[in-house]
C-alpha positions in Angstrom: 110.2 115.3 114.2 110.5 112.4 116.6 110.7 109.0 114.8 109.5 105.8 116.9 109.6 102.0 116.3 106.1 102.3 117.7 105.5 99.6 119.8 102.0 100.6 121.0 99.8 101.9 117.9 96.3 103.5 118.4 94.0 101.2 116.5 90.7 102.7 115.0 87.0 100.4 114.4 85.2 101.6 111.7 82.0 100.6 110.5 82.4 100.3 106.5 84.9 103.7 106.8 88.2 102.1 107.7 90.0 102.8 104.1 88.4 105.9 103.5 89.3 108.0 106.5 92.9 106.6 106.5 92.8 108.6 103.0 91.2 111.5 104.7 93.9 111.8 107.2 96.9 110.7 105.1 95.2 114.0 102.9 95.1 116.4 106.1 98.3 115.3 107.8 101.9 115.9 106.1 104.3 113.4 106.2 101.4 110.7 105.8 100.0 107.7 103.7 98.8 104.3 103.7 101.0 101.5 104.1 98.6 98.2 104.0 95.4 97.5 103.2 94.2 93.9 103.7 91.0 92.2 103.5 90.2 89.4 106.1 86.8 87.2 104.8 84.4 85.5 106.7 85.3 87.4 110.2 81.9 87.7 112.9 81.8 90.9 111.3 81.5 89.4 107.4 84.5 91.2 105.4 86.8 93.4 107.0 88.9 95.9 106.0 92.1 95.8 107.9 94.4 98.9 107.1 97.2 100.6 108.5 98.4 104.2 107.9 101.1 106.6 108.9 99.4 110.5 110.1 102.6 113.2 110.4 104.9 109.6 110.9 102.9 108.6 113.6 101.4 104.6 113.2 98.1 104.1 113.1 95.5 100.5 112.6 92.1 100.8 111.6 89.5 98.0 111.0 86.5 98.5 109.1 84.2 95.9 111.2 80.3 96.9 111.7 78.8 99.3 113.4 79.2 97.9 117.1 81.4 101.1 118.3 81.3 104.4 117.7 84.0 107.0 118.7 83.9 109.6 121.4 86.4 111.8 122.9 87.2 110.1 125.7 90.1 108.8 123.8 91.3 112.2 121.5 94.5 112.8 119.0 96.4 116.2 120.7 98.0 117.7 117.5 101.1 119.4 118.4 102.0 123.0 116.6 105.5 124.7 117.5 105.5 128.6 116.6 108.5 129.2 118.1 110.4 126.9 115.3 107.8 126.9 112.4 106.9 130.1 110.9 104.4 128.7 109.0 102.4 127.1 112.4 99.4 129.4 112.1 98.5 129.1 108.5 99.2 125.0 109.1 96.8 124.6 112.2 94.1 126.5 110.3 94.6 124.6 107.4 94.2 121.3 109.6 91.2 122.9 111.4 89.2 123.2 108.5 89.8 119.9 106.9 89.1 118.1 109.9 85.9 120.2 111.2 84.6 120.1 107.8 81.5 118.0 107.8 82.5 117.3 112.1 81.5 119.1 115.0 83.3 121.5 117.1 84.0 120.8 120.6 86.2 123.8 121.9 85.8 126.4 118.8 89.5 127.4 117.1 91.0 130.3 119.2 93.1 132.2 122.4 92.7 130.4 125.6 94.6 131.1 128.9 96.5 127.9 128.7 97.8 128.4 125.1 97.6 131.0 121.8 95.8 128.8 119.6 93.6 125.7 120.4 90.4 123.9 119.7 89.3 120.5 120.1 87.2 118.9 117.2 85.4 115.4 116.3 85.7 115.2 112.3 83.3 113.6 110.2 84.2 110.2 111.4 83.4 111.2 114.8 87.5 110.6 116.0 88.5 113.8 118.3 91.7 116.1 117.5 92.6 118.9 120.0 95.0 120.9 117.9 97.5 123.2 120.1 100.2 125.7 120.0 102.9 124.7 122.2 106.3 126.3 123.1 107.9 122.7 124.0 110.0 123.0 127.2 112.6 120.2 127.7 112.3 117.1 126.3 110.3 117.8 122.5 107.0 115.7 121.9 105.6 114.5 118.9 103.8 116.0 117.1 100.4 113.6 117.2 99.7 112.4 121.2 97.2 110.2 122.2 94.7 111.5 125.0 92.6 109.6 127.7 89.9 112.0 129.2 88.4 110.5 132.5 85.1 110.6 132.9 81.7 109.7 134.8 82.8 107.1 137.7 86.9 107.2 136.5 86.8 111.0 136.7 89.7 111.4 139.2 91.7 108.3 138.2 93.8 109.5 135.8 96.9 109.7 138.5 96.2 106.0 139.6 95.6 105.1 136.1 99.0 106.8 135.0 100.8 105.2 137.5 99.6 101.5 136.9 100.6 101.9 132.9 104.2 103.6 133.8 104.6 100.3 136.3 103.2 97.9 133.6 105.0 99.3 130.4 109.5 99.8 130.3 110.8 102.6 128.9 108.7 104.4 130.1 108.0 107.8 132.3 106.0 110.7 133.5 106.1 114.1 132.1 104.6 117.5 132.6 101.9 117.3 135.4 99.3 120.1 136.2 96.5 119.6 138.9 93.0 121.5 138.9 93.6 124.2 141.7 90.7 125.7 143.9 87.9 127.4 142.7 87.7 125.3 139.2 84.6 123.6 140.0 82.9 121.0 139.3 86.7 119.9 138.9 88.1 118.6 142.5 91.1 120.4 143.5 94.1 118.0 142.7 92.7 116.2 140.3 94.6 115.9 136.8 94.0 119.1 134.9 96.6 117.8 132.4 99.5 115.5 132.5 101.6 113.9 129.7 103.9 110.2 130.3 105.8 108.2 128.3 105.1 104.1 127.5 107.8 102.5 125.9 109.1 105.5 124.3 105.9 106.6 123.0 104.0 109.8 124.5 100.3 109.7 125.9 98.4 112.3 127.8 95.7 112.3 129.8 93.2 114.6 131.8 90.2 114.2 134.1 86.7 115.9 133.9 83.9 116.0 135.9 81.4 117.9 134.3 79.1 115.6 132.2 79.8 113.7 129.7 77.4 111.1 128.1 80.5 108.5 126.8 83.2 106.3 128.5 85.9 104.4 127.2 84.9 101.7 124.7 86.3 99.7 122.0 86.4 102.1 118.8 89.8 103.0 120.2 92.1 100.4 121.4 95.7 100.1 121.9 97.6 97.4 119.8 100.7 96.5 121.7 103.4 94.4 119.6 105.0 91.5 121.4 108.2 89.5 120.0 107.7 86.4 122.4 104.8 84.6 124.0 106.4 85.4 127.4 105.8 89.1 126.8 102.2 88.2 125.3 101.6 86.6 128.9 103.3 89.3 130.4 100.9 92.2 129.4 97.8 90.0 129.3 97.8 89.2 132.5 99.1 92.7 134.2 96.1 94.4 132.0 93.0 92.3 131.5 90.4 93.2 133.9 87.4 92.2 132.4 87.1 88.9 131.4 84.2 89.2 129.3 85.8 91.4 127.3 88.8 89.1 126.7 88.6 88.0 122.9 90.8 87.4 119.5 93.7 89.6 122.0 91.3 92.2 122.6 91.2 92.8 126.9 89.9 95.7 129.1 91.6 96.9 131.6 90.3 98.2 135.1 89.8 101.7 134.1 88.0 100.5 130.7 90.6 101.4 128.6 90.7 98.4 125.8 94.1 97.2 124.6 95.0 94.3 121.8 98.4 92.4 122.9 99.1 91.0 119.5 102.8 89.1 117.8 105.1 91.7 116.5 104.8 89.1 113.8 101.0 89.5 113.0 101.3 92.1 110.8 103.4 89.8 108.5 101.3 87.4 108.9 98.1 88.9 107.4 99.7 91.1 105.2 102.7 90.0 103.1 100.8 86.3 102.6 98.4 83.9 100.5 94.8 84.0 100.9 95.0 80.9 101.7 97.7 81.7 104.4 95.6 84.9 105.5 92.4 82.5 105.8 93.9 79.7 108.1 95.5 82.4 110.2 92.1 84.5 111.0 90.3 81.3 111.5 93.1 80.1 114.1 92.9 83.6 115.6 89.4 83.9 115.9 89.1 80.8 118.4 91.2 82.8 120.7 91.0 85.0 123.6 94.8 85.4 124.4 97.1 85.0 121.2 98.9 81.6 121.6 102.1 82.1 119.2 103.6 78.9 118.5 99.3 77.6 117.0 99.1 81.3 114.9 102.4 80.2 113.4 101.4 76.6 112.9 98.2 78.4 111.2 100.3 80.7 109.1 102.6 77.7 107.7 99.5 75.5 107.2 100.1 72.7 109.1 
């Protein structure tokens, strides 16, 4: 299994559920648990929930924070399974299958499709998507949890463009496999993205476009936390990826193909986690007055002067 010092983590808003699907998925995934729970108080959305988790050693963040968003799959988790190397994979994907359509509903049902032995695509009882796969890995091995961008409505066909900005905006980073929709595949346009996978700071993504209809878009249930050691990098991403400026809030920003990320301190999770009350307290109320993180006033916050 690949091990990462993530520094991009997919980050999940709940309504009152934040704590209780991280146990849901630390209870279907191996290799997973939770590593934090905090509580921030008097936040816009009263008391929130902040926790983070571990799923098959992937990092996640969730927030339990009002009903304001609600998940689609637009964003989706590809679960990767490796017959070729595990001879349990079969009795594992069904195993995961059923946990996670129990109480969900079924997108693309469990089964043989031309493009791999075993596959469906699900939204569990939280409403987050999982496409679970087999895959014969060629080349470099991926992980076994992927996030996926499906793009839609008006960025249907932008997934190339879209890929291209993030592998210019992020280091370490690169593009993978690449398929394009041939002929005959309507209403998909030839050459569109069919399926493609790239690599952001070490970390693997996917992403596909789709131009049947779909009734969701990007939004802010699913976001991208990405973990900055200075306030030059902070600037840095802020300004190569906001693209909305009313969206721009407490280091949340949108970026021109919708897709929201939060450019946050490496050192936030210290901050909010292994601290006083009173220390969590200052630090939300500093950090709630802002749209991009200033560093050097989160720290003044955090050290109470």
């Amino acid at each position: 299994m690949i091990k990462t010092n993530q520094k991009i983590v997919p980050h999940l808003w709940f309504d009152k559920e934040a704590k209780e699907a991280a146990e849901f998925y630390a209870s279907v995934f191996p290799d997973s648990k939770i590593t934090n729970v905090t509580t921030l108080h008097d936040t816009p959305s009263g008391d929130s929930d902040l926790v983070s988790f571990k799923c098959w050693g992937q990092k996640f963040k969730a927030i339990s924070a009002g009903p304001l968003f609600k998940f689609n799959p637009s964003v989706s988790f590809i679960v990767n399974f490796y017959p070729s190397r595990e001879v349990e994979a079969r009795e594992k994907i069904n195993e995961v299958w059923n946990k996670l359509s129990e109480g969900g509903t079924v997108l693309m049902q469990l089964d043989k499709y031309p493009f791999s032995e075993r596959y469906g695509w699900v939204q569990d009882k939280y409403g987050l998507s999982w496409q679970l796969i087999f895959t014969n890995p060629e080349g470099e091995e991926r992980p076994t949890i992927v996030p996926s961008f499906l793009f839609v409505g008006d960025k249907c066909g932008k997934a190339e463009e879209a890929i291209n900005f993030y592998l210019s905006v992020f280091k370490n980073s690169k593009q993978g496999l690449i398929a394009h929709y041939p002929k005959g595949m309507e209403p998909d346009k030839e050459g569109t993205i069919m399926f493609t996978d790239f690599m952001l700071e070490n970390q693997w993504f996917a992403a596909m476009d789709s131009a049947r209809e779909h009734k969701f878009s990007f939004n802010e249930a699913i976001s991208f936390m990405v973990y900055c050691d200075t306030q030059e990098e902070i600037d840095y991403y802020w300004e190569k990826l906001s693209a909305v400026p009313e969206a721009e809030q407490c280091g949340w920003l949108k970026d021109k193909y919708g897709v929201s990320w939060q450019i946050v301190p490496s050192e936030m999770d210290e901050m909010i986690s292994k601290s006083t009350p009173e220390q969590i307290a200052h630090v939300t109320q500093e950090f709630l007055k802002m749209k991009k993180f200033d560093l050097a006033e989160l720290q003044k916050a955090y050290k109470g002067r």
